[in-house]
C-alpha positions as CSV (number, residue, x, y, z in Angstrom):
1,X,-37.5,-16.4,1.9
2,X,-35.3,-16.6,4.8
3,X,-32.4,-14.6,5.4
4,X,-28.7,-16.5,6.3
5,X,-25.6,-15.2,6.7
6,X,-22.4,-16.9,6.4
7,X,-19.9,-17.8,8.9
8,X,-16.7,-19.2,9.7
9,X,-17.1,-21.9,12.8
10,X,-14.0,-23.4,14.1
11,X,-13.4,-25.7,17.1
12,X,-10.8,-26.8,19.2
13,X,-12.3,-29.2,21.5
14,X,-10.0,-31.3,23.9
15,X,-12.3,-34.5,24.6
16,X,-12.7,-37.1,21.7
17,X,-16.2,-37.9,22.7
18,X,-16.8,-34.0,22.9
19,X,-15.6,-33.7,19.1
20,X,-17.1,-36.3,17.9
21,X,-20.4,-34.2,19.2
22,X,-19.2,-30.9,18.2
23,X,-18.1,-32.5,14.6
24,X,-21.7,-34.5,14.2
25,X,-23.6,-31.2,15.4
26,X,-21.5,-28.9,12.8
27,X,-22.2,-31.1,10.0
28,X,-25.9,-30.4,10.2
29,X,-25.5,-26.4,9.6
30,X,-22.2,-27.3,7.1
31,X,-21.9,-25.9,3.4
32,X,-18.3,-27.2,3.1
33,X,-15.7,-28.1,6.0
34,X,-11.8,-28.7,6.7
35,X,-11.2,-30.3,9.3
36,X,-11.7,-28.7,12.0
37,X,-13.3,-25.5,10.1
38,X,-16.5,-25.1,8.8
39,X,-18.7,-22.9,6.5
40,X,-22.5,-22.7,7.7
41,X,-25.4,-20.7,6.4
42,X,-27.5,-19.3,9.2
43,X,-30.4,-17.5,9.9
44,X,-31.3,-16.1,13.3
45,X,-32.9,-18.8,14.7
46,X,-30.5,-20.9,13.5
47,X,-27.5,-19.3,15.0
48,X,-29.0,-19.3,18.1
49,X,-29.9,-22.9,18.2
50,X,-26.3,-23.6,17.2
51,X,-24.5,-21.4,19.3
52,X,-26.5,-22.9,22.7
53,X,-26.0,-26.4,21.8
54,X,-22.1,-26.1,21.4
55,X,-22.0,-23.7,24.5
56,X,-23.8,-27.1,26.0
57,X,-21.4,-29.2,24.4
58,X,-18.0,-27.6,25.4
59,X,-15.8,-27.7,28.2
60,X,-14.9,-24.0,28.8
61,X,-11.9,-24.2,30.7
62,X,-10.6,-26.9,28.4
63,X,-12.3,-26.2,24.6
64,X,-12.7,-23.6,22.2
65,X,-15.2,-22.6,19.9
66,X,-15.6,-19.4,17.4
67,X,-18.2,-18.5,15.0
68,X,-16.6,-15.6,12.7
69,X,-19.2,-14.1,10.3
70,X,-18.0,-13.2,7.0
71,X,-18.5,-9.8,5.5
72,X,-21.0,-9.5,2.6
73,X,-19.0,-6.4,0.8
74,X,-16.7,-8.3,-1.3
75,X,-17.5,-10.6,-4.6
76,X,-16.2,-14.5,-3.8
77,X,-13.0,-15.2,-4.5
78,X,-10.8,-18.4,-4.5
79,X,-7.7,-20.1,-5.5
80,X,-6.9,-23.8,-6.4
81,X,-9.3,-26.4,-6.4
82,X,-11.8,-23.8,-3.9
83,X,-15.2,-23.8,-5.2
84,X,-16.8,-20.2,-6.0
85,X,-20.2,-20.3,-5.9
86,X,-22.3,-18.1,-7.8
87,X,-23.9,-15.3,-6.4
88,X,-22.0,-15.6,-2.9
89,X,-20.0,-14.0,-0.6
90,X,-16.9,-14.9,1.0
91,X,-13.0,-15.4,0.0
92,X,-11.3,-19.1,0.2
93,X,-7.5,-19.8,-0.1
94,X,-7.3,-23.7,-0.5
């Protein structure tokens, strides 16, 4: 079994034809999204892959991209209509 992590991408990318990219290649690593903020479930390789294509992608005087991983020590947690999945960690306010 592989191992993943979860992480919090977001984007802020100033070209249409550039987000359409960046929004078409986060949707292939994306558990859930809003708008322009994603959760993904990596492994190493994966990460990698991911975080080389949208340094490809990006204009880096004009865009912005972070991947922000999310600690493992706390139990999910979430309000509204969030989902909690089972056996998961991370903390949603929606």
């Amino acid at each position: 079994m592989r191992q993943t992590i979860d992480y919090i991408a977001a984007y802020d990318i100033a070209s249409p034809c550039r987000l359409r990219q960046a929004l078409k290649l986060l949707l292939m690593y994306a558990i859930s999204r809003q708008k322009s903020v994603f959760e993904v479930r990596l492994d190493d390789a994966e990460f990698i892959k991911l975080r080389e294509a949208m340094s490809a992608l990006i204009d880096p005087h004009e865009d912005r991209f972070m991947l922000l991983r999310v600690s493992a020590y706390r139990d999910c947690d979430a309000l509204g209509i969030a989902p909690c999945h089972v056996r998961e960690h991370f903390f949603i306010v929606g």
